[in-house]
C-alpha positions in Angstrom: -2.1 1.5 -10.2 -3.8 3.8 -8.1 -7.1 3.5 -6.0 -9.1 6.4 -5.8 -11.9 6.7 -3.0 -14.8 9.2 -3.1 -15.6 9.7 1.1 -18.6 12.0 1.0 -20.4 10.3 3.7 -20.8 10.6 7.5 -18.0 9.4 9.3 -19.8 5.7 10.8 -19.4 2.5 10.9 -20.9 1.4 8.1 -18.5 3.8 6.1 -15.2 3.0 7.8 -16.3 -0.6 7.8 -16.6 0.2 3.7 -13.4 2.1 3.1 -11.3 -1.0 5.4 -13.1 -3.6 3.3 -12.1 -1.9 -0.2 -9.0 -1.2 0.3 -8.0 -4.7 2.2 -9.2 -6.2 -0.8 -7.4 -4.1 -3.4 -4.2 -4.6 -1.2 -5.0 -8.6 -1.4 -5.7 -8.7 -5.0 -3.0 -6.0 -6.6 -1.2 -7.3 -9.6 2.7 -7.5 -9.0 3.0 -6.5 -12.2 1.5 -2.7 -11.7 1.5 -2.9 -8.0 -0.7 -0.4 -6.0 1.6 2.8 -5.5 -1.1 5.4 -4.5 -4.4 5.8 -2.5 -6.2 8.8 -3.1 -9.0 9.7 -0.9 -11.3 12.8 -1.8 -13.3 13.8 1.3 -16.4 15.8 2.0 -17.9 15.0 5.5 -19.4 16.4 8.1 -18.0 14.2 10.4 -19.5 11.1 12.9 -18.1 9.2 15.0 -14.8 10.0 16.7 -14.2 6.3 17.7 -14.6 5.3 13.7 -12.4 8.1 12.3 -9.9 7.1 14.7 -9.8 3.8 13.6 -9.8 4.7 9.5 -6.5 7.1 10.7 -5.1 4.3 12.5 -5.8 1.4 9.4 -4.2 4.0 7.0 -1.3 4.6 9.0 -0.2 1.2 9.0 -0.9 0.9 5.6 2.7 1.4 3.6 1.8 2.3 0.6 1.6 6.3 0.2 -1.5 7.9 1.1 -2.8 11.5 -0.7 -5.8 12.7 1.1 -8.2 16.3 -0.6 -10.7 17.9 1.3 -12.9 18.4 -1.3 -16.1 20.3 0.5 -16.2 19.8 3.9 -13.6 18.3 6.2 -15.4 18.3 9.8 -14.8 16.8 13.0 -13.9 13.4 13.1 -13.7 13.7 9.3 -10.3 15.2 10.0 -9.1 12.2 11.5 -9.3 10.4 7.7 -8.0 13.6 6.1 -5.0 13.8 8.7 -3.9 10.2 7.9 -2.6 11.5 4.3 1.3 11.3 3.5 0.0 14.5 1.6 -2.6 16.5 2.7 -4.3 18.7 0.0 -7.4 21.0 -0.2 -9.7 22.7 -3.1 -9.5 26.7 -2.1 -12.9 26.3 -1.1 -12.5 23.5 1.2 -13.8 24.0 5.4 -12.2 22.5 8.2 -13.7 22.6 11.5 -12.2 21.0 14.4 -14.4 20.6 18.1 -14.7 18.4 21.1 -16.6 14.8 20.8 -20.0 14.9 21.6 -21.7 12.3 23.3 -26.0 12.2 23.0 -27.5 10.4 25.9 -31.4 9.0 26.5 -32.3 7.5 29.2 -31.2 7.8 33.3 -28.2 8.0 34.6 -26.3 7.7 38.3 -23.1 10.3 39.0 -21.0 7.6 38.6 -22.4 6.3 35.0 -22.1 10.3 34.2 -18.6 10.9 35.5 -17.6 7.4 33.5 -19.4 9.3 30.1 -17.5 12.8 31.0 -13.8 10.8 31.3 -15.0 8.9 27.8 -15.5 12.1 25.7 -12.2 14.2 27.4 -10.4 10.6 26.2 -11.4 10.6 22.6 -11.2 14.3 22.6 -7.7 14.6 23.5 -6.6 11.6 20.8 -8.6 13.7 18.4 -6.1 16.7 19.5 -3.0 14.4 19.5 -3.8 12.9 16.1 -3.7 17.0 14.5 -0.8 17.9 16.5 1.7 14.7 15.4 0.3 16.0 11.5 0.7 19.9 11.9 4.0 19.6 14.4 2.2 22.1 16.6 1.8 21.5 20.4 -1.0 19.4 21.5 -1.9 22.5 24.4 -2.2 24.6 21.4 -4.1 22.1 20.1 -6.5 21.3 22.3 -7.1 24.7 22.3 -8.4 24.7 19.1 -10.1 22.0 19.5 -11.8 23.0 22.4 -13.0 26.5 21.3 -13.9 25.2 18.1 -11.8 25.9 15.2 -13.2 26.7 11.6 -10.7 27.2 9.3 -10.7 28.1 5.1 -8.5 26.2 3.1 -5.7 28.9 3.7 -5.9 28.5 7.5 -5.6 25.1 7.7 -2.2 25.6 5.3 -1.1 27.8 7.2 -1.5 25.4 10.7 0.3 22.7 8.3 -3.3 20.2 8.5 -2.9 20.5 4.9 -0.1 20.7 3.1 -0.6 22.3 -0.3 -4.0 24.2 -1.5 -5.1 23.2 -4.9 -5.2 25.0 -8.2 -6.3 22.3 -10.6 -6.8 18.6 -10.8 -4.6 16.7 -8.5 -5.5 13.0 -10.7 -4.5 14.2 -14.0 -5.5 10.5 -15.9 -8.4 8.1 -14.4 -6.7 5.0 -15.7 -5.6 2.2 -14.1 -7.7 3.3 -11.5 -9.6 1.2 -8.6 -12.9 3.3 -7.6 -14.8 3.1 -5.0 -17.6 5.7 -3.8 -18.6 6.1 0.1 -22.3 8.0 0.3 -24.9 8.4 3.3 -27.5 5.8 2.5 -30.6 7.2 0.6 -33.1 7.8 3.2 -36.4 5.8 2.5 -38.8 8.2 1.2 -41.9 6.8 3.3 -39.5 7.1 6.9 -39.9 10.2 8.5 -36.5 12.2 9.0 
């Protein structure tokens, strides 16, 4: 049996939280009989939170079954910490990958220290963002964070080519749906009468 997950959402809490839940309660439930023996997760995402994509690439990495992740779209910022965590890393030809520094928006006063404190934060997540992509591709994590801090967009052919992804597409990866476990990870329909 395989579980199939559809992660076209904002990386967030809510969506992490989501993915976590599903997949904790497939792994609980599974059938010893046709045990769980692949999770495939199709992404298109123009990222979120650096702090939740970290943690989805941490919970898959300790999960042992293997792990088959497709950039389907879009595979942005800390989208590519989900997408790394993949035993196998695939891409449609069309697929974008864009790796930059975390961002931090901030409201409200601040003193030096406070602001210092908020610059040490983002350079922290930033450079496991870089260490996560070097450990996948094998590349040095100064080259790296290179990348990463000029901003890196990258076609499906690029991102091959720095080993993020490990074979480009020509046709459907999931060749049967059955004996499949779906789940579907979207941004929340905005209520029509709230302002954007």
């Amino acid at each position: 049996m395989k579980i199939l997950i559809n992660f076209y959402a904002n990386v967030s809490e809510g969506s992490v939280n989501d993915l976590i839940k599903f997949i904790t309660i497939q792994l609980a439930q599974q059938n010893p009989q046709k045990p769980i023996d692949e999770l495939v997760i199709q992404i298109s995402s123009s990222g979120g939170s650096s702090d939740h994509g970290l943690l989805a690439y941490n919970f898959l990495k300790q999960i042992s079954i293997p792990k088959t992740t497709i950039g389907m779209g879009n595979v942005d910022s800390a989208a590519i910490m989900i997408f790394a965590a993949g035993d196998k890393r695939l891409a449609m030809p069309s697929c974008r990958f864009v790796l930059h520094e975390a961002i931090a928006t901030l409201g409200g006063q601040f003193s030096p220290s406070k602001l210092s404190e908020m610059a040490r934060l983002i350079q922290r997540i930033t450079d496991d963002y870089s260490e996560v992509v070097s450990k996948v591709t094998g590349e040095e994590k100064a080259s790296i964070s290179e990348e990463v801090r000029k901003g890196s967009v990258m076609s499906s052919s690029e991102a091959l080519e720095l080993k993020l992804v490990t074979e480009v597409l020509d046709g459907p990866y999931l060749k049967e749906m059955k004996d499949l476990q779906i789940l579907l990870i979207n941004n929340p329909k905005q209520n029509p009468n709230q302002q954007p």
